[in-house]
C-alpha positions as CSV (number, residue, x, y, z in Angstrom):
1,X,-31.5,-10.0,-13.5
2,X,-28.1,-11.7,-13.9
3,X,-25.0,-10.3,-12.0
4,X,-23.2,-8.3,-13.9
5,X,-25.3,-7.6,-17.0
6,X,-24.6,-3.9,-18.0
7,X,-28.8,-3.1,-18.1
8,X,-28.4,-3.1,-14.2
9,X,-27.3,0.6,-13.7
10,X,-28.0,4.0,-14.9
11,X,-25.7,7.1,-15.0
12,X,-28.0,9.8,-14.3
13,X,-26.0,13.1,-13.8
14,X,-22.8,11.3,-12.7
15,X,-25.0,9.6,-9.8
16,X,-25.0,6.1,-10.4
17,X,-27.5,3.5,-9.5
18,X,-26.9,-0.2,-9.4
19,X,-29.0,-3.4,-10.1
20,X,-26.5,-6.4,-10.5
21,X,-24.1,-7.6,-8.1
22,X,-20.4,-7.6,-10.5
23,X,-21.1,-4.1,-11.7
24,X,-21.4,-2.4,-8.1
25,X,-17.9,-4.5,-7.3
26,X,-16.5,-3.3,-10.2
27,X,-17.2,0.1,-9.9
28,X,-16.6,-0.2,-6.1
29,X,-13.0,-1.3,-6.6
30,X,-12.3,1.6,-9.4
31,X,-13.5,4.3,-7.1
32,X,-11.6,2.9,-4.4
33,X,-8.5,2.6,-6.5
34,X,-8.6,6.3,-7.5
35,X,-9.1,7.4,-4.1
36,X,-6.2,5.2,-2.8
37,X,-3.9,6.4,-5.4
38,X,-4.9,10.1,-5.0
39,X,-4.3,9.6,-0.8
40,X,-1.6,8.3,-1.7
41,X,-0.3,11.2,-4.0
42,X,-0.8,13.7,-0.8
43,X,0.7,11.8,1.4
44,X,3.7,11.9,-0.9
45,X,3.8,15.2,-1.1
46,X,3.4,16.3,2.4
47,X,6.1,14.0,3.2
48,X,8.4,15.7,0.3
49,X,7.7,19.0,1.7
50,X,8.0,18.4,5.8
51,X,11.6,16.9,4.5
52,X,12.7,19.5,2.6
53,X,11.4,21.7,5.4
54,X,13.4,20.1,7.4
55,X,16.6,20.3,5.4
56,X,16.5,23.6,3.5
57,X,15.1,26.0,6.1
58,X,17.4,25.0,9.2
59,X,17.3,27.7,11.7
60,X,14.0,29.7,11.1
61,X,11.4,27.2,13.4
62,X,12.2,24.4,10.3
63,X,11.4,21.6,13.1
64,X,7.8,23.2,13.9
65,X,6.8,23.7,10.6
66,X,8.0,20.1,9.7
67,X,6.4,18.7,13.1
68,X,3.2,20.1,11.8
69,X,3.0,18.7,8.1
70,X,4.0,15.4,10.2
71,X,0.9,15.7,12.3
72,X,-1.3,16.2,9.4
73,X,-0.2,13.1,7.9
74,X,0.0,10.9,10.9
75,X,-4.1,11.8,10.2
76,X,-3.5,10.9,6.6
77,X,-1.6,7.3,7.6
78,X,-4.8,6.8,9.6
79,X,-7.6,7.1,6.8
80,X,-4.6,5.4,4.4
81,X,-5.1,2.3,6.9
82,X,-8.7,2.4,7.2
83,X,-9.0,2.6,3.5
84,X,-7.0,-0.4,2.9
85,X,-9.3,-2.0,5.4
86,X,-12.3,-1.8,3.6
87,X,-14.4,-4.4,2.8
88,X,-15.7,-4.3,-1.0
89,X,-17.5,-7.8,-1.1
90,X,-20.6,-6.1,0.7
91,X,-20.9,-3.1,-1.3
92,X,-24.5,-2.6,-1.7
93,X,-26.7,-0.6,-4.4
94,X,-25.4,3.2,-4.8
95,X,-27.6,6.1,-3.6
96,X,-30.6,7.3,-6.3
């Protein structure tokens, strides 16, 4: 079967299962994508929050509270990097 002809996967209760080489990159990239953007999203928030933390509740343990959302997302800047990292060009058949 040629890469990329649309016969090569079946959606079988949102589980999908590949057979041609362009659609598993294709689809690799989209899922990817969404995850990157929705990482992404969370990591903007958290940062919005520990700074308004920091800002708008001076004097009530502000800095520990804000110290804490920071530690969360130094884990979040981790899986951001590794994410960015990955490989797609040896994506290989989906689970069945």
């Amino acid at each position: 079967m040629a890469a990329g002809n649309d016969a090569g996967y079946s959606n079988v209760n949102g589980i999908l299962s590949y057979y041609g080489g362009d659609i598993v990159k294709s689809y690799s990239y989209a899922e990817l994508a969404e995850i990157k953007s929705e990482l992404n999203s969370i990591i903007s928030e958290l940062e919005s929050i520990s700074s308004g933390i920091r800002k708008d509740f001076a004097g009530i343990g502000n800095e520990k509270c804000a110290d804490t959302i920071d530690l969360i997302l130094s884990h979040y800047y981790s899986v951001r990097r590794k994410l960015i990292n990955i490989d797609t060009t040896s994506v290989v058949e989906g689970f069945e």
